[in-house]
Structures are given as C-alpha cells and as structure tokens.
C-alpha positions as CSV (number, residue, x, y, z in Angstrom):
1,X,-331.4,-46.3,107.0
2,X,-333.7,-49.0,106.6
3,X,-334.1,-52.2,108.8
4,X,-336.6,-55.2,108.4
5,X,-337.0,-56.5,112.3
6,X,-338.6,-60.0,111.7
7,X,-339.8,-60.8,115.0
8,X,-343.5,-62.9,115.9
9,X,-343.4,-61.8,119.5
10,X,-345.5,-58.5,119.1
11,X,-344.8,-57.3,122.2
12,X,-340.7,-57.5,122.1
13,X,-341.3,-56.2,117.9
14,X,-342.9,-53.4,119.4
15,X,-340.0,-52.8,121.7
16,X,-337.3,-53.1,119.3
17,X,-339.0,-51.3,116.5
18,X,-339.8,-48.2,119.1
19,X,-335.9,-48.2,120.4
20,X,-334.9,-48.3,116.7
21,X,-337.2,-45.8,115.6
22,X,-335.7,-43.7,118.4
23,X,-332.9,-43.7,117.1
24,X,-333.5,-42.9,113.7
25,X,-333.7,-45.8,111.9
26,X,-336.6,-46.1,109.2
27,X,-338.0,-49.8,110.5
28,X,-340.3,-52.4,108.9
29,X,-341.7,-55.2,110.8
30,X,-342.2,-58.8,109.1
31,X,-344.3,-61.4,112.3
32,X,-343.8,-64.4,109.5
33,X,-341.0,-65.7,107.8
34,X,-342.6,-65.8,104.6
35,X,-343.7,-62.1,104.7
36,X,-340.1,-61.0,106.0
37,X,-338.9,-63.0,102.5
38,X,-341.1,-61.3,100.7
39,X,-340.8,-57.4,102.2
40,X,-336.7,-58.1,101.6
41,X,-337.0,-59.1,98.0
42,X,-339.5,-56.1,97.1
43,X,-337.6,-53.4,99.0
44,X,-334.1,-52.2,100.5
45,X,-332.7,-52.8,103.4
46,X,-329.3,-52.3,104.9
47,X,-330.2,-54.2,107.7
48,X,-332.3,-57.7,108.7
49,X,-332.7,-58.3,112.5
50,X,-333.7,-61.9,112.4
51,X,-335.5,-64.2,114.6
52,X,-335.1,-68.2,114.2
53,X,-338.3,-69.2,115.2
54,X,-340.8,-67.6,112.7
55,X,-343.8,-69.1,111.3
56,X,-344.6,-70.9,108.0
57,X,-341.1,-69.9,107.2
58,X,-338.3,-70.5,109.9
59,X,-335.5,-68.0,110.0
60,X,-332.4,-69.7,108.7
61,X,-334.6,-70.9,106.0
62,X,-335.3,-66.3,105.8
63,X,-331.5,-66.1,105.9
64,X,-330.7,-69.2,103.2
65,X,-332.9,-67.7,100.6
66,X,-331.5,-64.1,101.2
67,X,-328.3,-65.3,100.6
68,X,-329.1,-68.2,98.1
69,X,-330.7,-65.2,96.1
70,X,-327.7,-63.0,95.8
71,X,-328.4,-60.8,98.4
72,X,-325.2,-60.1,99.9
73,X,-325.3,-56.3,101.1
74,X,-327.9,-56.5,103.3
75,X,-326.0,-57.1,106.5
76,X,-328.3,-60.1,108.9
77,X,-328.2,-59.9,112.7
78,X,-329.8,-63.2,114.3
79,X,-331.6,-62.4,117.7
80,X,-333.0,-65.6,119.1
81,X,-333.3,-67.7,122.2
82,X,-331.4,-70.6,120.6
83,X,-328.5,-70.3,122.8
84,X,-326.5,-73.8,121.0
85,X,-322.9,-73.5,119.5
86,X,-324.7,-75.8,116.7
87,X,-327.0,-72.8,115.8
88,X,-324.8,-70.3,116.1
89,X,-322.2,-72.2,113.8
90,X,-325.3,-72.8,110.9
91,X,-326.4,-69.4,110.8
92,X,-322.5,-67.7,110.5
93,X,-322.0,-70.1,107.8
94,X,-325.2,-69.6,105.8
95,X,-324.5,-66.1,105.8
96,X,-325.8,-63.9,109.2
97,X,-323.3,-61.5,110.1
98,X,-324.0,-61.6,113.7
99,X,-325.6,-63.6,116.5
100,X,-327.1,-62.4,119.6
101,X,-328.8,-64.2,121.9
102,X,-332.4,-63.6,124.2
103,X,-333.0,-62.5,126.4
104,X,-330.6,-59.3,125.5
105,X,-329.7,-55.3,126.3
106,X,-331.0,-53.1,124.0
107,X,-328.3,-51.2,124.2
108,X,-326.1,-54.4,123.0
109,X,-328.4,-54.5,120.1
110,X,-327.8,-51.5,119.3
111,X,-324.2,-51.1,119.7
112,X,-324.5,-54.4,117.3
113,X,-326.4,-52.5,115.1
114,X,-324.1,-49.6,114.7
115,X,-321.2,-51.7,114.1
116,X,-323.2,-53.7,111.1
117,X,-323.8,-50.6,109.5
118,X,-320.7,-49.0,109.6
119,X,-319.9,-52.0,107.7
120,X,-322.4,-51.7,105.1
121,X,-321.7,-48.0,105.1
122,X,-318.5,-49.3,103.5
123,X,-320.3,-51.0,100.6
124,X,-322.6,-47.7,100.4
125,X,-322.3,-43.7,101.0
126,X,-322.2,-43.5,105.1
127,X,-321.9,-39.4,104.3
128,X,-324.4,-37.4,102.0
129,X,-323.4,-34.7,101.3
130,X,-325.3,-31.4,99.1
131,X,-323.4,-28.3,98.7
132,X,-322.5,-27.1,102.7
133,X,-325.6,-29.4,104.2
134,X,-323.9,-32.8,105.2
135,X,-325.7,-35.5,106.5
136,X,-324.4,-38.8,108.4
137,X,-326.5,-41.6,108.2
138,X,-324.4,-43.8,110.5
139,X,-323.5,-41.1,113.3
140,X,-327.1,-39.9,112.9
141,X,-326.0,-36.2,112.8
142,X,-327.1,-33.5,110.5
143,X,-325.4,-30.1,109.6
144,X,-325.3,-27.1,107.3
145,X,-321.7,-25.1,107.3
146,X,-320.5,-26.4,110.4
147,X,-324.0,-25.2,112.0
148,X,-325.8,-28.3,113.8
149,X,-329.5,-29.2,113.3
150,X,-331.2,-31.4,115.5
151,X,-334.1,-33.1,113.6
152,X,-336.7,-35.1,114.2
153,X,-336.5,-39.0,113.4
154,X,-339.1,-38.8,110.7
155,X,-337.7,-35.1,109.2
156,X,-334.2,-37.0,109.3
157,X,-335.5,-39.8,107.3
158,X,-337.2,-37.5,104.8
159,X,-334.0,-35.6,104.3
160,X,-332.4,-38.5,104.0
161,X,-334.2,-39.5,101.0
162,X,-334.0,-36.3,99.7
163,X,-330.6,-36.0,99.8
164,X,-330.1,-39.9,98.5
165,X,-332.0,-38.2,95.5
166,X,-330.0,-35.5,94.9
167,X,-331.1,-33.4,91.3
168,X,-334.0,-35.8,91.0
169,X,-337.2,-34.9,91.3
170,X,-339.6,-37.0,94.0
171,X,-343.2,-37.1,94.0
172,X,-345.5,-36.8,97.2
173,X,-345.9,-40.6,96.4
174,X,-342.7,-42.0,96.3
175,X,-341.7,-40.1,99.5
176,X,-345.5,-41.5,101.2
177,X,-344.1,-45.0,100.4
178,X,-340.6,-44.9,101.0
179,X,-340.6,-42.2,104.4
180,X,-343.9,-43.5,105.8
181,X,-344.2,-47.2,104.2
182,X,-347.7,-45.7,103.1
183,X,-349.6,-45.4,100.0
184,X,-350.2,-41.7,98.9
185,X,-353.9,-40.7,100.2
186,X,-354.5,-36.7,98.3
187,X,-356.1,-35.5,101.1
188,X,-353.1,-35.8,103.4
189,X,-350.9,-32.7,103.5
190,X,-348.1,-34.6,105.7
191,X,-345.3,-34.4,103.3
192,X,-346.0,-30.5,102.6
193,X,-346.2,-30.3,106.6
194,X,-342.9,-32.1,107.3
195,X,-341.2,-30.5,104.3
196,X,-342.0,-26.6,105.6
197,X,-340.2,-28.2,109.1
198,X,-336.9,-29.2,107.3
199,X,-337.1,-25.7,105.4
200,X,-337.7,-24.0,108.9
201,X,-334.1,-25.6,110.0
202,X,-332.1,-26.8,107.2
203,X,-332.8,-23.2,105.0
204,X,-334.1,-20.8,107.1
205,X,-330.6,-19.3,108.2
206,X,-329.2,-20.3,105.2
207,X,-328.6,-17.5,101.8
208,X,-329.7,-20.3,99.2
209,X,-332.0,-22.4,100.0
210,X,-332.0,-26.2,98.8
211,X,-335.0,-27.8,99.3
212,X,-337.0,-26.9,96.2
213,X,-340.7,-27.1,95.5
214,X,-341.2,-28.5,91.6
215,X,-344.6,-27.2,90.6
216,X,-346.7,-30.0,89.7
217,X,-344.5,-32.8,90.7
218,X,-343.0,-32.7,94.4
219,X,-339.4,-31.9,95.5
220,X,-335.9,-31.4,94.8
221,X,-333.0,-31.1,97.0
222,X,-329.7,-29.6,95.0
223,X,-329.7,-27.3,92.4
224,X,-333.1,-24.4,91.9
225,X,-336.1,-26.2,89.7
226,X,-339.1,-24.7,88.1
C-alpha cells in the first residue's frame, strides 16, 4: 500500500517514513504543501499523513483541495502540533479522517494507520489472491497453500503489484516507477534481481510456477505467457 507522508521537518519525515517503510508500506515524502497537492493528484494513494503547517501551501488548504477535487478514497490522517479543539473540529469537517497530535508514539501512528486502512480496504481488495498464493495487504502476510513466506518490504511491494496486475503484462518500467518511485535506467538489473528473490520463495517449492518472464516485455503473475 501506498502512503504520501507530507511532513517539512526532515528529520521526523525521515523517522516516520523509515518506521512505515518497516512495515511494509510503499511511502512517498511531499516537505511542501504544494508538492504534496501535486504528488496526490498524479498518483495513488490509500493513505495521506498530513501536517498542518506546510509551506507555500498549508495543510488544510492540502486536505480542502483533496476533498474539493473529488478525492474521497484516499483516507487523511492529520499529525500536527496544533493541539486546539478549533483545529481539530475544521479539519474532521473538511474531510481528514483522523487527528493526532505531536509530539506522538509511533506505535499510536501506526495502530492509527492500520485502522485507516482497514477502512479503505473496504472500498478496495484488502486480500489478493492468484491461484493458492494469497497475499494480505492490510495484515502484511504473504502465503502459498497454507505455507508462509516471509518477504522482504521491497519483494512484498513488488509482488504486490504483481499480483494487483494479475494476467497483465508489466514492463521493467512501470514496476521501476511504481515499486521504486524511479525512472527506468537500462543498465540496472534491480527488477530481474528482486524478481529471481520472489521466484526463490514464492515458486521454488511450488509444482507451477506463477511468476512468468514475457520475452521482450517484463512480467506476468497468473496464467503461463510466451
């Protein structure tokens, strides 16, 4: 899953990208409001984690053009040191979801997290799931015929995508830009590397395999390609 942290405090981004990250969580970070505006109307994300007090573009005025542009799935958590009942009361009615104040357990924020996506995960698939290899995007747990395979944060995220592609074939680009938020370079062999890992532990034990290789184009999780 996919979170936009806008946050101008490097060193707490930092922080609460790292603890995200760690927990599986695909995460962009935005230090302006204007650039968090523009990363959330270009890409998706299930979740925004929202400071107030951004630059050239403050964060309720972030949450009232999310909302004022018809964005209503992606669920909006405020984190900010604006402790007022005035704030809190703005930002609930212009559209956040939740409010949490600094200075803050990162554990809170992520049990806060969790609960905003199991939300969301009733507007969207929670479960993927591909023949006997099941994936659980909330619980962060991955297994093929009852068998459990622990993966890596970034080789979760990959299969992720694979699997939220299912029969449709994904170029070394489109998995560059959406698993590493990077623009496909030709000499990198990363995606080849990180694909022979899942193979290694989601088909390796496995009598058909379901990560294909289409010649010429990329991969394919589901049925055999050419």
């Amino acid at each position: 899953m996919r979170i936009l942290l806008a946050e101008d405090d490097g060193p707490l981004a930092s922080f609460v990208a790292k603890g995200l990250q760690a927990e599986n969580y695909l995460v962009d970070v935005a230090a302006a409001g204007d650039e968090a505006h523009a990363m959330i109307t270009e890409r998706d994300y299930e979740l925004l984690v929202l400071d107030l007090n951004l630059p050239r573009l403050d964060g309720l005025q972030v949450l009232q053009k999310v909302r004022g542009n018809g964005n209503a799935s992606t669920r909006i958590l405020v984190l900010t040191s604006r402790t007022e009942v005035q704030e809190r009361v703005r930002c609930l009615d212009a559209g956040a979801d939740d409010y949490l104040t600094k200075p803050f357990s990162f554990a809170e924020l992520s049990a806060r997290v969790r609960a905003l996506l199991r939300r969301q995960g009733q507007l969207t698939e929670s479960v993927l799931q591909v023949e006997d290899l099941s994936l659980d995007r909330l619980q962060h747990k991955v297994s093929r015929a009852g068998r459990a395979i622990d993966l890596t944060p970034k080789e979760f995220a990959l299969l992720e995508y694979l699997m939220r592609n299912i029969g449709r074939r994904v170029t070394r680009a489109m998995i560059m830009e959406h698993v590493w938020n990077l623009a496909f370079d030709t000499m990198t062999n990363v995606v080849d590397v990180y694909i022979n890992y899942l193979r290694k532990k989601v088909d390796a034990a496995a009598e058909q395999p379901l990560i294909h290789t289409v010649r010429g184009v990329g991969y394919q999780v589901g049925a055999s390609s050419s």
